[in-house]
N, C-alpha and C positions, 0 to 999 in steps of 0.2 A: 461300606462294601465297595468293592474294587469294582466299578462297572466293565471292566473289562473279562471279568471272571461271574460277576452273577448272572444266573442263569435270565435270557432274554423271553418276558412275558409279553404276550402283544395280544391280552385280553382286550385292552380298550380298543383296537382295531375291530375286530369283533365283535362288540359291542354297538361300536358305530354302525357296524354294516349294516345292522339288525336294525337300524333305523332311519340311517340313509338309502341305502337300495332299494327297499321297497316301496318308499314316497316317492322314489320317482321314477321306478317302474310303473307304478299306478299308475300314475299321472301320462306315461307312456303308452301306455294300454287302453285307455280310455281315447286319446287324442290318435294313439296308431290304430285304432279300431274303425273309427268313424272315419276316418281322413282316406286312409288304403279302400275302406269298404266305399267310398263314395268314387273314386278314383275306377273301381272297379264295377259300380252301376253303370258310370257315364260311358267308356269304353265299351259293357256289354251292352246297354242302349243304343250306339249308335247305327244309324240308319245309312250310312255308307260304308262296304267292303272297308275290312281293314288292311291300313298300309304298314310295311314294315314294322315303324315305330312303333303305332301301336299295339302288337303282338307283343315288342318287345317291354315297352309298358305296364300290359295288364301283367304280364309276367313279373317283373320287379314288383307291381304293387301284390301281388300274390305271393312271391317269396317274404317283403317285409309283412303281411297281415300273418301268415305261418312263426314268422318270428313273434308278434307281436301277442298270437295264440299263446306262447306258450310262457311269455313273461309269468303271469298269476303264480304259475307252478316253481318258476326260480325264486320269485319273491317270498311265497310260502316258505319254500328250502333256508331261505336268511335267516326267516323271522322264527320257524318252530324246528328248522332241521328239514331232511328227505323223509315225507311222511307215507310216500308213494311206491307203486311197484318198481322192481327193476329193470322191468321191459318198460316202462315210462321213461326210466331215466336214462333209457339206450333211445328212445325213441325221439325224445324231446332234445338228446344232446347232440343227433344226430343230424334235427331239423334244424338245430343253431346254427351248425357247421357248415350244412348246407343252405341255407339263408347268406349267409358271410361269401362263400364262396360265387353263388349263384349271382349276387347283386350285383359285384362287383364285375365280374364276365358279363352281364347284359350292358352294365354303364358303359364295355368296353367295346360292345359290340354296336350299340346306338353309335359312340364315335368311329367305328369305323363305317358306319350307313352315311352317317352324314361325310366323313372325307370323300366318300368313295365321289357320291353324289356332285357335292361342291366344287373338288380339288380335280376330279376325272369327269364329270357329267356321267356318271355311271348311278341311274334311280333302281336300284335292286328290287324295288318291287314292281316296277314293269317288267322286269327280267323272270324274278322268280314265282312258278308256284305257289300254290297254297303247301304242295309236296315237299318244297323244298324248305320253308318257314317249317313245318312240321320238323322236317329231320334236324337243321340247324338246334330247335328249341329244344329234341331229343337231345339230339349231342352235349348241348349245353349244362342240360341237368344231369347228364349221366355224368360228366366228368365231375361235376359238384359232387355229385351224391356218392363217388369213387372217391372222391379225395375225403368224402366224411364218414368212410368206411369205419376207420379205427375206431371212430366214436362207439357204433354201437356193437364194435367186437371188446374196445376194452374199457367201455361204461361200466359201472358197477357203484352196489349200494356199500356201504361201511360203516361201522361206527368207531366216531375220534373223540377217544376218550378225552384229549384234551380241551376240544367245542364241545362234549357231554350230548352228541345227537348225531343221525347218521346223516351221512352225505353220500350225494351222487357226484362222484368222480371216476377221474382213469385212473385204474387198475392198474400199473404196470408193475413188474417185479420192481424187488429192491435194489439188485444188480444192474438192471437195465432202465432204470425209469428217468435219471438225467437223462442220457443215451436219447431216448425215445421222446422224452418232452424239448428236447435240444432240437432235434430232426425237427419233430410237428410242429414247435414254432419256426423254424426257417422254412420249414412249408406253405405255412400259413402267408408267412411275411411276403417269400416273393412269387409265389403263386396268386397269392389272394389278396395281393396288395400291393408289391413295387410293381409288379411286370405288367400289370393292366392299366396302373395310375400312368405308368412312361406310355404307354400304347396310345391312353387318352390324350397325354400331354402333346405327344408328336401329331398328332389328327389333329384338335385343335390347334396347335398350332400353325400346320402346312392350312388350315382354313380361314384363321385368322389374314395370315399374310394373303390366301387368292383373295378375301374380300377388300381388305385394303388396297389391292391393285385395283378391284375394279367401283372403289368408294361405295361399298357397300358395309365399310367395317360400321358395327352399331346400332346397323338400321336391320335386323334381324331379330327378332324378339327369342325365336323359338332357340335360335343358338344362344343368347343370353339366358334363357331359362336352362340348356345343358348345362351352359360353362357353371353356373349357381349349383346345381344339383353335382358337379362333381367337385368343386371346391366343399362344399359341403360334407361330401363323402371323405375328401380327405380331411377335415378338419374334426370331422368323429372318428375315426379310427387311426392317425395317424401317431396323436398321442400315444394310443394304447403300446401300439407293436415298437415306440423307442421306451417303452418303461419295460416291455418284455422280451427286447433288447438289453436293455440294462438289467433287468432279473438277470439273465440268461448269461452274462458276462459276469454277475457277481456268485453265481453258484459253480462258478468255472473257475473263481479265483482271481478274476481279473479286475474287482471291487474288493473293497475293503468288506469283512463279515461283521463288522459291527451292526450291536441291537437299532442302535438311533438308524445306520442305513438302510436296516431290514425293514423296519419300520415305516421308514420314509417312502421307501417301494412298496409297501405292503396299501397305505394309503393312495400312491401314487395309480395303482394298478385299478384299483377300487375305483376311483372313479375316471379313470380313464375308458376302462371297459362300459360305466354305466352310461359314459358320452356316447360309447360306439352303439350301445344298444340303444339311444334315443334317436340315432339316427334312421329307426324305421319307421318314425312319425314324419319325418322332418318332408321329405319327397312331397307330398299331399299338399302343407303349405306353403312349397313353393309355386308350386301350380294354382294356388286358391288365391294368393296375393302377387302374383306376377305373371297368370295364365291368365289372360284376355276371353279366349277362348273355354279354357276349362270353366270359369266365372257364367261365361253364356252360355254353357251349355245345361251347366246345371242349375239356371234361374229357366231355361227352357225347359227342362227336366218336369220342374218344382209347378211350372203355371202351366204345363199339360194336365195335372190332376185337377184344375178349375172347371168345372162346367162350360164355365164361361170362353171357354180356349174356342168350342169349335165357333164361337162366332166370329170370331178374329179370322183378317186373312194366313192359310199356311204358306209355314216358309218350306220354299226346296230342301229336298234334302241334304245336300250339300251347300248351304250356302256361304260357309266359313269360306269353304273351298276356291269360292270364284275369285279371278284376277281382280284387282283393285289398284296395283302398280305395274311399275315393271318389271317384265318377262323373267330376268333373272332372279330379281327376288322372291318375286310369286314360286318358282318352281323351288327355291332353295326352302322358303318358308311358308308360304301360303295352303300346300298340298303338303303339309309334313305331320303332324299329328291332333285329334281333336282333342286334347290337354295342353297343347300347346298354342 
């Protein structure tokens, strides 16, 4: 048979999925459960006013535990099909959207606290309200949940007689559905991905250089714990968006339509995306094997439930807090967040 002319099966793709993706969603879910939700004790526990970061913090770990919720129910969908309603599958494709959206806007927004801080001496939360952190973390989510609008206008259930089970997918006509999946990934890409990654890149980097002028480049923990956490972020998601790149170039014609191509992207895509969805565990142990701080707060957490606690002397409440070096580095890191 002419492989150029028989029809392209890509059953064994499908097959795989059914047993890749949901071993290591699991395994996602269990580690993004515990990690986020502890991230999110320590934060609501603490016993000093929160500072910028921190707000901005519990939020992240809040949007990836949201994501992390709803793994169980994608992983089902692999393994037996969409066995659920269809307001689930607008609801849950919604909170993807905006999980992806939303992360990435706070990572962008932490680096712009710390430039503003570092590179102008400008500490935003001497400056701002509680009022104004409110409205910021408003605006924030509403743009997210605005750009993850289409999800749950064109989520919808279906049955593909060629998978033999229904799925929750976008609906779009058949006239307009390149069209529309064309747009929504270029949306995706530099709204929810190039334009914030350059935002972070330019901030760290104008911070990188003030500290080198004033040889403090290294001696910063909490910025080594950023720069980790968004190198991170790009290295789970950045695969995904050049494979959906290259989909998106090969159903335009600009790839060869070959089965072997289709194929290779088909697995390409698979676990690209399953990289970007473990990146909602990942934040937690950064903080838990490189957070000094997060480490001690939640071994102070764990021996408050002792008995034995009230014999011991108590520490201030802020004692993270207090100067230990110098002036500039204590304000750049010392007062910057209890995870870090």
């Amino acid at each position: 048979i002419d492989p150029n002319t028989a029809p392209c099966v890509r059953s064994e793709v499908g097959n795989f999925t059914r047993i890749f993706s949901p071993m290591v969603l699991s395994v996602v879910f269990v580690v993004g459960l515990i990690g986020n939700g502890l991230v999110a004790v320590v934060l609501g526990k603490r016993r000093c006013p929160w500072l910028l970061a921190d707000c901005y913090l519990f939020q992240l770990a809040l949007a990836d535990l949201l994501l992390v919720l709803s793994l169980p129910f994608w992983a089902a969908e692999l393994t037996w099909g969409w066995i659920f309603s269809e307001g689930l599958c607008k609801l849950l494709g919604t909170l993807t959207s905006t999980n992806g959206y939303s992360t990435v806007f706070l990572l962008a927004c932490i680096s712009v606290e710390r430039y503003l801080a570092i590179v102008h001496a400008i500490q935003l939360y001497h400056r701002w309200k509680l009022l104004h952190t409110y409205l910021a973390s408003a605006v924030l989510w509403g743009v997210s949940l605005g750009l993850s609008a289409v999800e749950s206008h064109f989520r919808t259930v279906s049955f593909f007689s060629q998978a033999g089970r229904f799925v929750c997918h976008l609906g779009f006509e058949a006239q307009e559905a390149e069209s529309w999946r064309l747009g929504l990934r270029l949306i995706s890409f530099f709204l929810g991905f190039l334009l914030p990654v350059l935002v972070m890149f330019f901030c760290y980097s104008r911070i990188a250089v003030r500290l080198w002028r004033a040889r403090l480049f290294g001696k910063v923990p909490a910025l080594r714990l950023l720069l980790a956490i968004l190198v991170l972020f790009v290295l789970s998601w950045a695969p995904y968006h050049a494979f959906l790149l290259m989909d998106s170039l090969r159903r335009q014609g600009h790839f060869g339509r070959s089965c072997a191509w289709g194929k290779a992207l088909d697995y390409g895509l698979l676990f690209t995306h399953t990289l970007g969805l473990t990146h909602c565990c990942l934040n937690p142990l950064v903080y838990a094997f490189a957070g000094v701080k997060f480490r001690r707060e939640l071994s102070r957490l764990w021996h408050r439930r002792d008995k034995s606690e009230g014999h011991r002397p108590s520490l201030s409440k802020c004692e993270w807090s207090q100067p230990t070096e110098h002036a500039t580095t204590r304000s750049i890191d010392y007062d910057y967040s209890v995870v870090m």
